[in-house]
C-alpha positions as CSV (number, residue, x, y, z in Angstrom):
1,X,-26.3,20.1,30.6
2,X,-25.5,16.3,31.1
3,X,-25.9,15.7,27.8
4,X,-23.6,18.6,26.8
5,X,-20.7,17.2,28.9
6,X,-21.2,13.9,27.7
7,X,-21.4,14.7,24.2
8,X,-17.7,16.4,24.8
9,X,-16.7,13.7,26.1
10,X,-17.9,11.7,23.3
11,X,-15.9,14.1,20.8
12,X,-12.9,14.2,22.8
13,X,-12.5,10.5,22.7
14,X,-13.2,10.6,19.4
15,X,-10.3,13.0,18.4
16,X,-8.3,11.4,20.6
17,X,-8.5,7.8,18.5
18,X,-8.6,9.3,15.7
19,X,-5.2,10.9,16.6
20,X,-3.6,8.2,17.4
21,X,-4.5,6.0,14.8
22,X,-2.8,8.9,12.1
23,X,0.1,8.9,14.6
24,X,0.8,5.3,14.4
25,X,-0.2,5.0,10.9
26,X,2.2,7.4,9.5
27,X,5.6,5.9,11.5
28,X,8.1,5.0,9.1
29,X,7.7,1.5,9.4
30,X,10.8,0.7,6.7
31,X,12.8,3.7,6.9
32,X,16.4,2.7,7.7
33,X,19.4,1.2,5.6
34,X,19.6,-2.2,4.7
35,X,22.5,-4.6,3.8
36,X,22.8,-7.6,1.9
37,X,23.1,-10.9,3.8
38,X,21.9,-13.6,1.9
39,X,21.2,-14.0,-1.7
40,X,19.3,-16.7,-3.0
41,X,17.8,-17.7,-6.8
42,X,14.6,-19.2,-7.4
43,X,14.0,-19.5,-10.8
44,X,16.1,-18.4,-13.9
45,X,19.3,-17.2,-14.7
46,X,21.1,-16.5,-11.7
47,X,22.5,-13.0,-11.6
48,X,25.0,-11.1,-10.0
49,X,23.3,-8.1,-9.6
50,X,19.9,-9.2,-9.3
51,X,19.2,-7.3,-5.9
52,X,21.2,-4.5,-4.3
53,X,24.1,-5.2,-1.7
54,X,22.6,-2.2,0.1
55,X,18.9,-0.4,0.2
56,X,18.3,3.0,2.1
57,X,14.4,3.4,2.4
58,X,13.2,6.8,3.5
59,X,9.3,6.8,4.5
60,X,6.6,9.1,4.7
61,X,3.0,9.4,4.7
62,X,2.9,10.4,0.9
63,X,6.1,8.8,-0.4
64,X,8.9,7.0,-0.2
65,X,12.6,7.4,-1.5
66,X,14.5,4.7,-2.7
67,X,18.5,4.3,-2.7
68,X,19.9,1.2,-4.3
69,X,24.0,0.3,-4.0
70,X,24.2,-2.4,-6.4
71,X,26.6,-5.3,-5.6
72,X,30.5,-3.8,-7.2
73,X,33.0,-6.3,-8.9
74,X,34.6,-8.1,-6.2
75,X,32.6,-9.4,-3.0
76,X,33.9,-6.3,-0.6
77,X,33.1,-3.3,-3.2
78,X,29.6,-1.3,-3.8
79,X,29.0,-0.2,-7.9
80,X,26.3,2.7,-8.7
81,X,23.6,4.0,-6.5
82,X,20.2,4.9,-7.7
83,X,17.7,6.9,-6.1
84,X,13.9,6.9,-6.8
85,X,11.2,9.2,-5.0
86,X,7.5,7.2,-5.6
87,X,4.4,8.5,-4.1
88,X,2.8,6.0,-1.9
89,X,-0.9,6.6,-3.2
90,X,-2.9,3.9,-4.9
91,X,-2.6,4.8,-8.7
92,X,-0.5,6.7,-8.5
93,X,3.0,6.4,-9.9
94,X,6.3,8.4,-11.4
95,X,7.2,8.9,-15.2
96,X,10.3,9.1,-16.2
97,X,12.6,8.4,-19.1
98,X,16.1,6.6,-19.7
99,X,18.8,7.6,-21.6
100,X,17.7,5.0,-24.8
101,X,14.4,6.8,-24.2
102,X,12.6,4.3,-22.5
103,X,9.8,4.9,-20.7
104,X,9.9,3.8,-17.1
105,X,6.4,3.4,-14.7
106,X,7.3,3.0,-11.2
107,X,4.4,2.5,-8.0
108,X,4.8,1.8,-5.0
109,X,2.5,0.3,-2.4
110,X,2.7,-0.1,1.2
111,X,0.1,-2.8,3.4
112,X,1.6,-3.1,6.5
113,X,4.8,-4.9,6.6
114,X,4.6,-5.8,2.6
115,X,6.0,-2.9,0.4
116,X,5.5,-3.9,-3.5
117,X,7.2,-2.1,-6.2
118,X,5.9,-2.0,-9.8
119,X,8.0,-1.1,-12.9
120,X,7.5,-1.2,-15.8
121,X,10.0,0.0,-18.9
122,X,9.2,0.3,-22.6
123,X,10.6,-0.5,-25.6
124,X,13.3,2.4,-27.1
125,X,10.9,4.9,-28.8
126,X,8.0,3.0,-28.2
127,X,5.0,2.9,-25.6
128,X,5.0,-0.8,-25.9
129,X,5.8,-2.8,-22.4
130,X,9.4,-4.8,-22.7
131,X,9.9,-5.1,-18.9
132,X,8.3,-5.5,-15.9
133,X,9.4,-6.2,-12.6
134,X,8.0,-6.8,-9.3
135,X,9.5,-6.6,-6.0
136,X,8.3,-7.1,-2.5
137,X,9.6,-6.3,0.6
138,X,8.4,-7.7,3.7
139,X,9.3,-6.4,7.1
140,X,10.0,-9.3,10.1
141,X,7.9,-8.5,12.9
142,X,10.9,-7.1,15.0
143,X,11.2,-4.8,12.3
144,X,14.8,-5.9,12.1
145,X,14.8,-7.9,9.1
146,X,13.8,-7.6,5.5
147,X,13.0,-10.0,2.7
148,X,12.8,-8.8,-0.8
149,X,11.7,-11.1,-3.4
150,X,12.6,-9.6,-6.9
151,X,10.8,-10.7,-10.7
152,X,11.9,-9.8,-13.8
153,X,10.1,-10.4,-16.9
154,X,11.4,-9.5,-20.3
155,X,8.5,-9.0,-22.7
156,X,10.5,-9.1,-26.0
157,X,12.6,-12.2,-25.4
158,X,11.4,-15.9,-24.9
159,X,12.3,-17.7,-21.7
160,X,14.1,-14.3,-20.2
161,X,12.5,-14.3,-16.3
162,X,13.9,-14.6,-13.1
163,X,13.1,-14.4,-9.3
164,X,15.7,-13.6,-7.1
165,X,15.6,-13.4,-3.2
166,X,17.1,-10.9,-0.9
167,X,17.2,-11.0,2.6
168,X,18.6,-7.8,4.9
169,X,19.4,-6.5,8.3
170,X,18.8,-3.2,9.1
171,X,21.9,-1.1,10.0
């Protein structure tokens, strides 16, 4: 009978770690809207546009939707907003295609406060890479503040890559 009781126990304990690890795990750690504060370049041509003047970041276990704003013509004004929905398992990515009929690979990856973005787009009516770029997001540890650090590489062109460097408050 002791060994019954303790053997619940045993299971109990275990369900209830094992619940609370998937609880924790699965809190939207970047969910939120973020705003432009600081834009820096680090290597490269400097662009205007390089990273968005806003990001809204919904989170779930299995994926994560993406809003850019990208900075407008003058300093006070937003331009075009795109949305992208990637699943956030390893290998996994989305398809798509661009008007030119490019094809676009995006993947996303969270490990704890570092979310990296892959993307890679194709030559017009071709299967052959012409860009690829990288971002990474890291959260502060207050959760309050987020770095993205943004490269670009153009396959096709000579000398056409640049880093760029983000950092935003959450709203």
């Amino acid at each position: 009978m002791k060994i019954l009781s303790e053997c619940k126990a045993s299971l109990f304990i275990t369900a209830l770690i094992l619940f609370t690890t998937t609880a924790f795990a699965q809190q939207p750690a970047f969910s939120g809207t973020w705003t432009l504060k600081e834009k820096t370049n680090l290597s490269g041509t400097d662009y205007g546009n390089a990273v968005p003047a806003q990001i809204k970041l919904d989170q779930s276990a299995t994926e994560l939707i993406i809003t850019r704003t990208e900075v407008g013509p003058d300093e006070d004004s937003h331009g075009m907003s795109s949305t992208e929905k990637l699943p956030l398992e390893t290998g996994k990515g989305t398809v798509g295609t661009t008007a030119d009929q490019r094809k676009i690979i995006s993947k996303a990856i969270i490990n704890g406060k570092v979310l990296t973005e892959i993307k890679t787009i194709s030559q017009p009516n071709s299967e052959n890479t012409a860009i690829r770029t990288k971002e990474t997001s890291t959260l502060s540890d207050d959760g309050k503040t987020l770095t993205l650090v943004k490269e670009f590489t153009n396959l096709t062109e000579a000398n056409d890559k640049w880093t760029s460097k983000g950092t935003y408050e959450k709203q």
